[in-house]
ZAMARGU-503817 format. One record per atom (N, C-alpha, C, CB): z, y, x; residue in one letter. Coordinates in pm, whole numbers, padded with zeros to 5 digits, always signed. Glycine has a CB too. Example, Ala and Ser with C-alpha at 12.3 -4.5 7.8 and 13.67 -1.06 7.14 Angstrom:
% residues 2
+00780-00569+01319a/+00780-00450+01230a/+00780-00330+01320a/+00905-00447+01131a/+00708-00225+01285s/+00714-00106+01367s/+00787+00003+01290s/+00572-00060+01408s/
***
This chain:
% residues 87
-00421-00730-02357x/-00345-00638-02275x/-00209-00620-02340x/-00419-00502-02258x/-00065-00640-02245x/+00025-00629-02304x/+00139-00532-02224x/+00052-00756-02336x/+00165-00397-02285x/+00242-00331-02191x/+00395-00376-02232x/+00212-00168-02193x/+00462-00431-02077x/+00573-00535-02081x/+00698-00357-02060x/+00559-00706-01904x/+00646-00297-01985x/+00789-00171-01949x/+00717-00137-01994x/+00869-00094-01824x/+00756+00023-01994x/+00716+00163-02000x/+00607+00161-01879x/+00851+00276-01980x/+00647+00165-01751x/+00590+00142-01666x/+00472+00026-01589x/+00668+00161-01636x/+00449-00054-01660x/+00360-00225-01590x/+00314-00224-01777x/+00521-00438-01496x/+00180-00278-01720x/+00074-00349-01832x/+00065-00443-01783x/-00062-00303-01869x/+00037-00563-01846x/-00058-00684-01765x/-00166-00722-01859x/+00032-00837-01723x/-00326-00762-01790x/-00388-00742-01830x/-00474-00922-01748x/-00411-00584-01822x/-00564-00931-01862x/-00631-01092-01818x/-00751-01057-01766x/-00663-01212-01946x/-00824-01057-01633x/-00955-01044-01559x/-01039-01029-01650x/-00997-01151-01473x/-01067-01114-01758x/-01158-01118-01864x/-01113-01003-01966x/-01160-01265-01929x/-01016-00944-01990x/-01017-00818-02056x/-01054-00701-01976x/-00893-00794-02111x/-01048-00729-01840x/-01094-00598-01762x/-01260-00583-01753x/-01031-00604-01600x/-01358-00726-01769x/-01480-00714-01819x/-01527-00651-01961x/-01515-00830-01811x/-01406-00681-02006x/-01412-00644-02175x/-01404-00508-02210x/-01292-00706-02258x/-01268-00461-02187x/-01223-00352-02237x/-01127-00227-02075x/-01110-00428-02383x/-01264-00237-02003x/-01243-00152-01894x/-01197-00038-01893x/-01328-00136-01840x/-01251+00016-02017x/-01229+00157-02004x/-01089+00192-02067x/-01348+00238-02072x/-01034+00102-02173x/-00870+00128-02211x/-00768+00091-02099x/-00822+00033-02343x/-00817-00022-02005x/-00725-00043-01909x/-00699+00039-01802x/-00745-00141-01866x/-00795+00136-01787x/-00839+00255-01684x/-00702+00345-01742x/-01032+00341-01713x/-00747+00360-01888x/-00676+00499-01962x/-00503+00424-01918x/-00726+00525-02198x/-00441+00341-01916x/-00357+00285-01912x/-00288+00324-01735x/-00405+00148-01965x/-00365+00379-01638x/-00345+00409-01497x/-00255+00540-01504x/-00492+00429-01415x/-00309+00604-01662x/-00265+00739-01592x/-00054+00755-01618x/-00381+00901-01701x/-00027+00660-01705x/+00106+00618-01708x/+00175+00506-01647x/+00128+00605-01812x/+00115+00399-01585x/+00182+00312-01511x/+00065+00181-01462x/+00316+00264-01605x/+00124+00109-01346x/+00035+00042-01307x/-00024-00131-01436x/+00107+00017-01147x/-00122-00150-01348x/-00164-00250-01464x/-00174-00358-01361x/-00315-00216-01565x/-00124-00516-01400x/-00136-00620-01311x/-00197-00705-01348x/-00043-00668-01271x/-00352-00763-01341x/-00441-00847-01379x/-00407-01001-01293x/-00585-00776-01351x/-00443-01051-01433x/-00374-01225-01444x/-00504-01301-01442x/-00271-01275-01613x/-00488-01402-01375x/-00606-01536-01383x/-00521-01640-01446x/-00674-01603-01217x/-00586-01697-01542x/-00502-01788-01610x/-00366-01809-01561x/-00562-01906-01614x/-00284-01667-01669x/-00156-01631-01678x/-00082-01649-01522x/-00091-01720-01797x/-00143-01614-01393x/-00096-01599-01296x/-00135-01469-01189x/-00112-01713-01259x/-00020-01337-01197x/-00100-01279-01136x/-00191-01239-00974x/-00054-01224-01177x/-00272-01174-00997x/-00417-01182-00910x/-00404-01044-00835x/-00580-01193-01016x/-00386-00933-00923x/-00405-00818-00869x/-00319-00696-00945x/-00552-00800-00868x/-00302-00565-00864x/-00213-00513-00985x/-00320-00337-00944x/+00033-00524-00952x/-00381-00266-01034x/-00443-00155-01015x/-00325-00050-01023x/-00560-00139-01114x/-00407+00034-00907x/-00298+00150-00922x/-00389+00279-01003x/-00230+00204-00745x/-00320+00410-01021x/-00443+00503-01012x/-00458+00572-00858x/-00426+00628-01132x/-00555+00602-00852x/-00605+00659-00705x/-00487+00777-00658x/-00783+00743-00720x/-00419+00819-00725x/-00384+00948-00675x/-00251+00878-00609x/-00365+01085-00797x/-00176+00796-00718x/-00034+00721-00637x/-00110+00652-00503x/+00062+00569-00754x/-00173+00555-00517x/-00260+00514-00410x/-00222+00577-00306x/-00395+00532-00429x/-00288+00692-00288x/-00304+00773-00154x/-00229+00847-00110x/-00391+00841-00145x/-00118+00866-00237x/+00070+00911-00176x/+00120+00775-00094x/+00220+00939-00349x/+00106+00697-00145x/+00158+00557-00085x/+00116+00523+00071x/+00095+00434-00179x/-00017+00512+00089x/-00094+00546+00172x/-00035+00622+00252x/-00192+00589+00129x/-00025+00695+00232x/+00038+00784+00317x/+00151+00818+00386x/+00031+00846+00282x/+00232+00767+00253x/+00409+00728+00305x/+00364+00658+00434x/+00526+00597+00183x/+00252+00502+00407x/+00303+00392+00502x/+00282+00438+00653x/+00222+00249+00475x/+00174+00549+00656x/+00132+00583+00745x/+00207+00665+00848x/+00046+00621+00705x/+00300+00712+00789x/+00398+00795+00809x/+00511+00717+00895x/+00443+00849+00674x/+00551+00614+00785x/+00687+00576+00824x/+00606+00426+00951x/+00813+00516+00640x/+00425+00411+01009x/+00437+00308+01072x/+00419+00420+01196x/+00337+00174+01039x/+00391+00535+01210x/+00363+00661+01321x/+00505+00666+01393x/+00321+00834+01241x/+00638+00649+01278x/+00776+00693+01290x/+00812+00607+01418x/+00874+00663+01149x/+00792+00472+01325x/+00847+00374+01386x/+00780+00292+01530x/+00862+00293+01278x/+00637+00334+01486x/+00603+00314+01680x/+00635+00419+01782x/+00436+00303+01718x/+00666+00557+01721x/+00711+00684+01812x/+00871+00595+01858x/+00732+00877+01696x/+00950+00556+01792x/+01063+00549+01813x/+01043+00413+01930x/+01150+00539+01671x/+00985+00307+01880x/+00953+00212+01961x/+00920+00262+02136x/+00831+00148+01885x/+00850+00402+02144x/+00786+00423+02217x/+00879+00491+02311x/+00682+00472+02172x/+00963+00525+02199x/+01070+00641+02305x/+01221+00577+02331x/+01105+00821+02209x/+01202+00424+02316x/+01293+00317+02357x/+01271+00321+02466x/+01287+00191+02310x/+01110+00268+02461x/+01052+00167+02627x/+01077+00308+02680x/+00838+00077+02660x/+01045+00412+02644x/+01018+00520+02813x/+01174+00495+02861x/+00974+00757+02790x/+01288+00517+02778x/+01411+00561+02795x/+01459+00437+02894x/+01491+00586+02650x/+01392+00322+02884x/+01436+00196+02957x/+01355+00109+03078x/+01453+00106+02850x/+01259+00228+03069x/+01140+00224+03234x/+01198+00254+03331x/+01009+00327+03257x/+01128+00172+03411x/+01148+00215+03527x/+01025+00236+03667x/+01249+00129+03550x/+01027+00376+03774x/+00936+00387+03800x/+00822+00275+03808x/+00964+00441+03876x/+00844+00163+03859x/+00794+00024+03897x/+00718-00045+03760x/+00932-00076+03952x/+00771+00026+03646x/+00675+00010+03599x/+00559+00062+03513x/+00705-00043+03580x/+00570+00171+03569x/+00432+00249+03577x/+00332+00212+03690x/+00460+00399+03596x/+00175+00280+03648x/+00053+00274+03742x/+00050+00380+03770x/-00074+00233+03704x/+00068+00400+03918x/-00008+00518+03924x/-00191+00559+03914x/+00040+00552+04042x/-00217+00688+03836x/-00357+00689+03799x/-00449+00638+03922x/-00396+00838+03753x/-00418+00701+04001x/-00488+00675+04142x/-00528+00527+04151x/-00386+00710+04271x/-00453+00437+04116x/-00506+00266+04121x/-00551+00227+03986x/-00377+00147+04164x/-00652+00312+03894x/-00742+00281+03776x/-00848+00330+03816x/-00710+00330+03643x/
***
């Protein structure tokens, strides 16, 4: 395991069988990016950034189909709507 910033560790698949529990302790200051023969594979976050992130994306993909959404109405026209009556 070699912490390259302050922030990023990188770590070899086979040390995460090894020595799981230091690479864990290593989450709570910055992410860790696991390598398969010196190419990386995966990068762990800790759960809590995770689910801020998560959440951003969720946010900014709600934004951007609202806006999408309030294009098309702005550029409809009756004709192309259904009326309910013919469903």
């Amino acid at each position: 395991m070699i912490t390259v910033k302050k922030e990023m560790t990188i770590a070899g698949l086979s040390e995460l069988r090894t020595r799981s529990e230091a690479i864990l302790k290593q989450l709570k200051g910055h992410d860790v990016i696991l390598e398969k023969h010196n190419k990386p594979v995966a990068v762990i976050v800790d759960y809590k950034r995770y689910a801020l992130e998560e959440e951003a994306r969720e946010l900014a993909e709600d934004y951007i189909l609202g806006t999408l959404a309030m294009k098309r109405d702005r550029s409809a026209k009756n004709k192309d709507f259904v009326p309910i009556e013919k469903w």
